[in-house]
C-alpha positions in Angstrom: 0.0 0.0 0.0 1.2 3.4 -1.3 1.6 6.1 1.8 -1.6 8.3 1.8 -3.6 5.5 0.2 -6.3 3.4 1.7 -6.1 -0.6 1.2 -8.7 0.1 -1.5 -6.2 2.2 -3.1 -8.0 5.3 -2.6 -6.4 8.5 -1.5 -6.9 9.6 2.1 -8.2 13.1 0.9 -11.0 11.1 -1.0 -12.4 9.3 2.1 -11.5 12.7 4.1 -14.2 14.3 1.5 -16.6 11.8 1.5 -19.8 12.8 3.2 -20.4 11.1 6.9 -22.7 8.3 6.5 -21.5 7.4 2.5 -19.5 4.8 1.8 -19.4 4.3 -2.1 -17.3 6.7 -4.9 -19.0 6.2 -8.2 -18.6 8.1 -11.2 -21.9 9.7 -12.7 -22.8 11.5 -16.2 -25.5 14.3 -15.8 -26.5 16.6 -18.1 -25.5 20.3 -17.5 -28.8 21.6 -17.0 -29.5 19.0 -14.0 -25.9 19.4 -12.6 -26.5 23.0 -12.2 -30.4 22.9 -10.6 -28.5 20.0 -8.6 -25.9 22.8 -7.3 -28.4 25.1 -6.9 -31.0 23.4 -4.8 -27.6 22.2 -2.5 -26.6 25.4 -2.3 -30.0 26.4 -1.2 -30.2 23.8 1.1 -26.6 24.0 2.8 -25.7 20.9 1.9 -22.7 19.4 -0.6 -23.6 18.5 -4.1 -23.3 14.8 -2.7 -25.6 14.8 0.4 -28.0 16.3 -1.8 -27.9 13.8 -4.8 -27.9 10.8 -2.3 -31.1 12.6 -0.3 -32.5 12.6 -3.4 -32.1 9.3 -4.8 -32.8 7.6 -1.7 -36.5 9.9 -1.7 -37.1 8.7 -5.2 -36.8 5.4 -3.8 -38.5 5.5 -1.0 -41.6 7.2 -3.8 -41.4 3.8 -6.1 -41.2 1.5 -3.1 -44.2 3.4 -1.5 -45.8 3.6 -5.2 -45.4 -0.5 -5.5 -46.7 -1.0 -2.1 -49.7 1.7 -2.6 -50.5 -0.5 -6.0 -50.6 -3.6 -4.6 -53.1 -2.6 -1.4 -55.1 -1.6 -4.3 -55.1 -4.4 -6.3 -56.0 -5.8 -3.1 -58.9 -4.0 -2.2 -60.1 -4.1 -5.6 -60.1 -8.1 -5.2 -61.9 -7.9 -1.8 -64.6 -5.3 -3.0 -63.3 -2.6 -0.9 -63.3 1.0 -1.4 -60.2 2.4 -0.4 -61.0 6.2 -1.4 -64.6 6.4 0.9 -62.8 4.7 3.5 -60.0 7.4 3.7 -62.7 10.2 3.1 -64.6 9.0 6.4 -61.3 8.7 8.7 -60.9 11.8 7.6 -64.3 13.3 8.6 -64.0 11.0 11.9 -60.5 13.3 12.5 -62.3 16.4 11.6 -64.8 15.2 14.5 -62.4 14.6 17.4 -60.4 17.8 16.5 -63.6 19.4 17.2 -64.5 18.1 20.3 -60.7 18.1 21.8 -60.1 21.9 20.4 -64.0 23.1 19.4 -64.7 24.7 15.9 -61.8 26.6 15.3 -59.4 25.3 18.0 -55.3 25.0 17.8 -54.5 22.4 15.3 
């Protein structure tokens, strides 16, 4: 092992830079455009241009795993003659209800 190298033969100012918490260097093609709303929306944020790219592949992750998931409850309820939609509607009017009572008509949320 080279001095200032890691056994994976990385340089120690490349895992000095790396982000807490991220443990793989790839290398990615983007086009300009996204690179710079990507910079932008970092910048915005305080965060690196690397924190942000991960946070936002792991949310569009989370959004197709929670897309899948949402699919198959209703395939489902389809299958079981359930209707999803009037069933949300009325837990939300049964929320309304005890928001009321706890806080009255135009109470704290």
């Amino acid at each position: 092992m080279r001095a200032g190298t890691t056994p994976g033969g990385m340089t120690i100012s490349h895992t000095v830079g790396m982000v807490g918490g991220m443990t793989a260097k790839v290398t990615l093609s983007f086009s300009d455009e996204t690179i710079a709303e990507a910079r932008r929306f970092a910048r915005r944020e305080g965060l690196s241009l690397s924190a942000w790219m991960d946070r936002a592949a792991r949310e569009k992750a989370l959004r197709e795993l929670f897309g899948a998931h949402a699919d198959a409850v209703r395939r489902a309820a389809a299958h079981a003659n359930l209707d999803l939609e009037a069933d949300a509607l009325a837990d939300e009017r049964e929320a309304a209800m005890v928001h009321r009572a706890m806080f009255g008509e135009h109470g704290a949320a």
